[in-house]
C-alpha positions as CSV (number, residue, x, y, z in Angstrom):
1,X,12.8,77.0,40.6
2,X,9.7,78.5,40.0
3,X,8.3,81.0,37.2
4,X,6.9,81.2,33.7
5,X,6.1,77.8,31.4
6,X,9.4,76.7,30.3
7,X,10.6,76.2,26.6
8,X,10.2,73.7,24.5
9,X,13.5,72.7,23.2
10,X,13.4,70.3,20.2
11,X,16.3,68.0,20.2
12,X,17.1,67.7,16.0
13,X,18.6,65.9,14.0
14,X,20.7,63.0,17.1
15,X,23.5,62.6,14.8
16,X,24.2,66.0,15.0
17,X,25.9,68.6,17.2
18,X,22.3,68.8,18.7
19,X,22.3,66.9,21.8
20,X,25.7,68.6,22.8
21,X,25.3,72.0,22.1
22,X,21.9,71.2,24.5
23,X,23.9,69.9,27.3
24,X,26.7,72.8,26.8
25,X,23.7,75.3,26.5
26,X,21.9,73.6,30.1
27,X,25.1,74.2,31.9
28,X,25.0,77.6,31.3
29,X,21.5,78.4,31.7
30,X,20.9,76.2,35.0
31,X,21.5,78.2,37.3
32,X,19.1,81.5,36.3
33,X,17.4,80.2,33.1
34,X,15.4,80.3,31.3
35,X,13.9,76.7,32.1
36,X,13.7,74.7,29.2
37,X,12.3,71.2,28.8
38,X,13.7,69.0,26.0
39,X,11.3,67.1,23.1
40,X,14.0,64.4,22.6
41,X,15.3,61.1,23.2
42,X,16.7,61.5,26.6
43,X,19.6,57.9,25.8
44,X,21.0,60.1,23.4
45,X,20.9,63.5,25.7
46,X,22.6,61.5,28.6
47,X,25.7,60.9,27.0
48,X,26.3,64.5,27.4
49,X,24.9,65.4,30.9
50,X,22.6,64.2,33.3
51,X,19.0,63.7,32.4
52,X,15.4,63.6,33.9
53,X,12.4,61.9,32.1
54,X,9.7,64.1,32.9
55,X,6.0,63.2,32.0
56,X,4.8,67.0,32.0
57,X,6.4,70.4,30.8
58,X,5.2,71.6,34.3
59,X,7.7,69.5,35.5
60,X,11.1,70.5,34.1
61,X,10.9,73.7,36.4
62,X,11.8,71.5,39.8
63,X,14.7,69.4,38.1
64,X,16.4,72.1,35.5
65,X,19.1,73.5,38.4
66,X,20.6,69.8,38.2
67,X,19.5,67.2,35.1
68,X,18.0,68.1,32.2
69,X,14.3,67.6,31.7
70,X,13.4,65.4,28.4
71,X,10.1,63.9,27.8
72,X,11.4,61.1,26.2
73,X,10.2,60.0,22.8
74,X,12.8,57.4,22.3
75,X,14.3,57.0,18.6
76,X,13.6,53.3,16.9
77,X,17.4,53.2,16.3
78,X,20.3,54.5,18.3
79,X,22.4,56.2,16.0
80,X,26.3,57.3,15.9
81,X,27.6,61.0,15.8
82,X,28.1,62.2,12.1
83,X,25.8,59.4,11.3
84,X,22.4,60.1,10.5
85,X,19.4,57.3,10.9
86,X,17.2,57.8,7.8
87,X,14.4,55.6,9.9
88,X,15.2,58.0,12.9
89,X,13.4,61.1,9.9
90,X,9.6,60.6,11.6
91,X,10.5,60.9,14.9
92,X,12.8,64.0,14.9
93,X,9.6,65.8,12.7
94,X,7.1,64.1,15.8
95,X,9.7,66.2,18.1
96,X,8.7,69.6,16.6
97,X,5.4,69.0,16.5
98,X,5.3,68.4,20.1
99,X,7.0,70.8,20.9
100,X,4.3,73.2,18.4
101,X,1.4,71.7,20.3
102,X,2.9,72.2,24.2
103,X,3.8,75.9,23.0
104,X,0.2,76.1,21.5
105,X,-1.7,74.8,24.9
106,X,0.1,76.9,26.9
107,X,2.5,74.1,28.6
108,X,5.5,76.0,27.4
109,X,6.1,79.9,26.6
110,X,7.7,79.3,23.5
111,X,9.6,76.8,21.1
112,X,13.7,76.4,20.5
113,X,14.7,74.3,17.6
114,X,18.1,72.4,17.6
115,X,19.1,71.8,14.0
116,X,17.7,69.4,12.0
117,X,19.2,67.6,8.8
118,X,17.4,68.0,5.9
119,X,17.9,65.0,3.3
120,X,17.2,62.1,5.7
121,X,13.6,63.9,6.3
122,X,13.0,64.6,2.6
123,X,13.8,60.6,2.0
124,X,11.2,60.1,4.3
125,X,8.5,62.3,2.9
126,X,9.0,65.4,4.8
127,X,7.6,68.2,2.5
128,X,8.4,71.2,3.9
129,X,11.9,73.2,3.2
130,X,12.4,73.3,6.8
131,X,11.2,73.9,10.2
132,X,10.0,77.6,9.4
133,X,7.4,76.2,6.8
134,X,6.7,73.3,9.2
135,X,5.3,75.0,11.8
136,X,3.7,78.0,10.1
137,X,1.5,74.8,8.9
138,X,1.2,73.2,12.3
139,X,-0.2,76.5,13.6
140,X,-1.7,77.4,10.6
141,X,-5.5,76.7,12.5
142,X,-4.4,78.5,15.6
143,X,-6.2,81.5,16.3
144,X,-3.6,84.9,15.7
145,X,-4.9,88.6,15.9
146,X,-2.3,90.0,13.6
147,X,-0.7,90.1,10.2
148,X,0.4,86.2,10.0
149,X,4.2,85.3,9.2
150,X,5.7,83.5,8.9
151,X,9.1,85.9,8.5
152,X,12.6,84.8,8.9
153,X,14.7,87.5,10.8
154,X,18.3,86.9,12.3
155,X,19.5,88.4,14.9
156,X,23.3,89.4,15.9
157,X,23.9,91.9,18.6
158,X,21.8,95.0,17.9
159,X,21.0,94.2,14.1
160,X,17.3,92.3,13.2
161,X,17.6,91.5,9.4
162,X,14.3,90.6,8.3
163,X,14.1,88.6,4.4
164,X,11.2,89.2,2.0
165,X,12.5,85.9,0.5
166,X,14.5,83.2,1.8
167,X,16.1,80.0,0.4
168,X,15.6,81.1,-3.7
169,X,18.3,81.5,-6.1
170,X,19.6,84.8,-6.9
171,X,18.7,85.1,-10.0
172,X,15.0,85.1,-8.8
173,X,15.0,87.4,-6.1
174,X,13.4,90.6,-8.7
175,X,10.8,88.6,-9.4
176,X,10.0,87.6,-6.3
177,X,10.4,90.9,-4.2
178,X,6.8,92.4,-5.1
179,X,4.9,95.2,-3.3
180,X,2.6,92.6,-1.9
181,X,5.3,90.7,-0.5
182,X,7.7,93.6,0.6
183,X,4.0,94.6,2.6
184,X,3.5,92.1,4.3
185,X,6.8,91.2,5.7
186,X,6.8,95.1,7.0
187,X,3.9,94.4,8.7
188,X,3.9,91.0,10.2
189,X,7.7,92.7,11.4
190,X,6.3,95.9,12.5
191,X,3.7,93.9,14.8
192,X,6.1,91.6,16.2
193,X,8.5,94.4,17.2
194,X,5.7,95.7,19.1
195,X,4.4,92.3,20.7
196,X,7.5,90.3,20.8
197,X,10.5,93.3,21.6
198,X,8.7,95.7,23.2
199,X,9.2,98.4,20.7
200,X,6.5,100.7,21.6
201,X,7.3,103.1,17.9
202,X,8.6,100.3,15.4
203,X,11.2,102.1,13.2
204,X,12.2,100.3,9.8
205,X,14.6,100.0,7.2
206,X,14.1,99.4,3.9
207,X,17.3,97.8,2.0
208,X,17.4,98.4,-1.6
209,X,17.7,95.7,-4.5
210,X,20.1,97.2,-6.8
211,X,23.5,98.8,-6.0
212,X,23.1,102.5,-4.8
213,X,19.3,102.1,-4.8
214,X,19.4,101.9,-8.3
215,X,20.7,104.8,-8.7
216,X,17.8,106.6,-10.2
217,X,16.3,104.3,-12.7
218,X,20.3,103.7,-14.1
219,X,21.0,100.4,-12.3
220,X,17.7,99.0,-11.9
221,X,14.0,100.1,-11.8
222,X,13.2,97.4,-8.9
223,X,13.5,100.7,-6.5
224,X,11.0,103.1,-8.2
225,X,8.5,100.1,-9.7
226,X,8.2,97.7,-6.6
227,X,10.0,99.5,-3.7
228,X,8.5,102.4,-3.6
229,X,4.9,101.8,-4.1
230,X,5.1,99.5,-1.1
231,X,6.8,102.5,1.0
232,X,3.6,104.5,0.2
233,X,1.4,101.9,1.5
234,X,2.9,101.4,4.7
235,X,3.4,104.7,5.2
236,X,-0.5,104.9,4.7
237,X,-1.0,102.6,7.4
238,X,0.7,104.5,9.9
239,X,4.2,102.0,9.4
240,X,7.1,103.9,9.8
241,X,9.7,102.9,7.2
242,X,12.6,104.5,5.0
243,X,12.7,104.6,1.3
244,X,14.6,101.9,-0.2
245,X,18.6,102.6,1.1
246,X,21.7,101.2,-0.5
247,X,22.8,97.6,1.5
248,X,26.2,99.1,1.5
249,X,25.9,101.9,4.1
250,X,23.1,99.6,6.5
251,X,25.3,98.0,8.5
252,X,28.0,100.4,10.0
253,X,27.4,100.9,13.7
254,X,25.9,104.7,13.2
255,X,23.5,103.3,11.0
256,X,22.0,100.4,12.7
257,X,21.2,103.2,15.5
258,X,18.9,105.1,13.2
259,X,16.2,101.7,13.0
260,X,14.7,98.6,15.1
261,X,14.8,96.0,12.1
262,X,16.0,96.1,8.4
263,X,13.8,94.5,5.6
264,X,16.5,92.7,3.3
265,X,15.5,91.4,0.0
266,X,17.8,88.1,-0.5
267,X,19.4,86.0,1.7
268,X,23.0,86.9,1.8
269,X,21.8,90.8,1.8
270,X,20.6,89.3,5.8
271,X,22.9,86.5,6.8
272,X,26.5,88.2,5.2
273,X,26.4,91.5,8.1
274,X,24.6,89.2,10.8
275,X,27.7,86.1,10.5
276,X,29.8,89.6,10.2
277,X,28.7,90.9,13.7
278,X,28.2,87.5,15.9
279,X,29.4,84.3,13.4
280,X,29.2,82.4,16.6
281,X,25.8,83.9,18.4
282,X,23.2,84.8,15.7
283,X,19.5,83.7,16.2
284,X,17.0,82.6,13.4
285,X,13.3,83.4,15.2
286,X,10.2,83.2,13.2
287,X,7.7,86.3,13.7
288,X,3.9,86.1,12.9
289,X,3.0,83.0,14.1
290,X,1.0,82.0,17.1
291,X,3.8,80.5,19.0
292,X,7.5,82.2,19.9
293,X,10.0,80.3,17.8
294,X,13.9,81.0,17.8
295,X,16.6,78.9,16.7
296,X,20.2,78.5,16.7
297,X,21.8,79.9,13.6
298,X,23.9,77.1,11.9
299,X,23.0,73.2,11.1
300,X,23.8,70.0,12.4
301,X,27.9,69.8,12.2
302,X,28.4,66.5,11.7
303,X,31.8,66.7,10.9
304,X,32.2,67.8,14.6
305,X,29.4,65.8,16.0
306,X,30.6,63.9,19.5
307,X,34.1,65.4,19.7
308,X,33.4,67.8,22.0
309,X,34.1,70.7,20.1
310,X,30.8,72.0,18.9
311,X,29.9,75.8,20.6
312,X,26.6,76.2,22.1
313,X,26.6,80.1,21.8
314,X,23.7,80.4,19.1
315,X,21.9,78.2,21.0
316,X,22.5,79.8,24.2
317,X,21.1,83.1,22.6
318,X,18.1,81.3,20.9
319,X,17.1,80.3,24.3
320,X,17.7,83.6,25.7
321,X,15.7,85.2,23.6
322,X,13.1,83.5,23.4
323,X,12.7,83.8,27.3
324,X,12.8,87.4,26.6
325,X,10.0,87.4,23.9
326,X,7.9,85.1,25.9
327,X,8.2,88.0,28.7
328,X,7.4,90.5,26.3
329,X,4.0,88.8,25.2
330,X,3.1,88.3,28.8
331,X,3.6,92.0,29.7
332,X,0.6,93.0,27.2
């Protein structure tokens, strides 16, 4: 099998449904792709499927139809499904960042991240929320020509939900949707759509804060105070974007026709329609950085770890796509 640099697949957290959903995910993708070369510990892969240590990314291309390729990075302790290794933390972060610096040299077209487990990396000095914040700071030195992310969209069938903010309580979300930040989330997402989708003419939605778009002033001045003054700058800059529109009426199949990507304000104003549309298939990519990164769209699972039961369908699509934003950024 030959072609483009292959992925770099990070393995996650090894307690988890990780190393499964990888083999599940290999055994539908071995026979067309797209190539992928795991960042793992290939003991804990080959419980699952066959394996291949491989000492380059270059590699994984001649082995993918029949083992998986791992460059090993063995754990210091074997661990048990639905049992996470606190001392296991350092290496599962060392796997993302190798994965960061092969995407970043050009070894691999792009970066797939199993899930990871959060507490047994924060015990072990991990200071980043998660692997979005960890690699906007690996590839924070990396030269980008563009407005820099990073930005958190999901993705479920035709729908790209884009957040102005993430993982914050509700209660903070007005003061932390501002013009400046509502900006630059349009325009790291209207370059992306561009470089990463092949969207020649970037068409955005705006979603509004309060219910019926405040109705006026009535229900909320977030719309006319913050939303609006940001819809006259990008419009400035050539951005093509709707005033702010009520959440309710976004997601209906006629209306998802009328824009590329919607700009949601919260987090369960992006995730409720995407789990609506695809529960099983959503993607989490990062735009605005350097390097392609997707991920599956749910965490570890390790009340399901090792029985056999976990789906590989989000992963399937992470991988997908990210093979299809690679071929995008090659086409320019």
């Amino acid at each position: 099998m030959t072609g483009p640099a292959p992925l770099a697949l990070s393995m996650g957290e090894p307690a988890g449904v990780g190393p499964e959903i990888i083999a599940k995910a290999w055994a539908a993708l071995k026979a067309e792709g797209p190539v992928f070369v795991v960042i793992g510990d290939a003991q804990a892969l080959s419980v699952y499927a066959p394996v291949a240590a491989v000492l380059t990314a270059a590699d994984a291309a001649d082995v993918f139809s029949t083992r998986i390729p791992v460059i090993d990075s063995p754990l210091p302790i074997q661990c048990r499904p639905g049992h996470p290794e606190p001392a296991n933390a350092g290496t599962v972060a060392d796997w993302i960042e190798q994965a960061v610096n092969l995407a970043l040299s050009g070894e691999c077209s792009g970066v797939v991240t199993a899930p990871i487990a959060k507490a047994p990396l924060y015990a072990a000095g991990f200071r980043f929320p998660g692997h979005t914040e960890f690699i906007a700071e690996l590839t924070a030195d990396a030269p980008f020509a563009g407005a820099r992310g990073p930005v958190m969209m999901l993705t479920a069938k035709d729908l790209r939900a884009c957040l102005v903010t993430i993982h914050a309580p509700l209660a903070e979300a007005p003061e932390l949707v501002t013009v400046e930040r509502v900006c630059r989330t349009a325009r790291v997402v209207h370059e992306a759509l561009k470089r990463d989708f092949g969207v020649a003419a970037p068409r955005l939605a705006l979603a509004a804060l309060n219910p019926h778009a405040g109705e006026g002033g009535a229900i909320g001045l977030e719309e006319i105070e913050v939303l609006a003054p940001a819809v006259g700058i990008l419009r400035g800059e050539g951005i093509t974007i709707t005033d702010p529109l009520p959440a309710d009426t976004l997601f209906h199949d006629d209306a998802r026709a009328t824009y590329d990507a919607v700009l949601c304000l919260y987090h369960d104003q992006a995730l409720i329609p995407v789990k609506t549309l695809d529960f099983w298939g959503g993607v989490n990519t990062t735009l605005g950085l350097p390097v392609i990164r997707t991920s599956p769209d749910h965490g570890t699972g390790f009340d399901i770890a090792g029985k056999g039961v976990a789906r590989a369908d989000s992963l399937i699509a992470a991988i997908r796509l990210a093979g299809q934003m690679a071929a995008a950024r090659r086409a320019l």
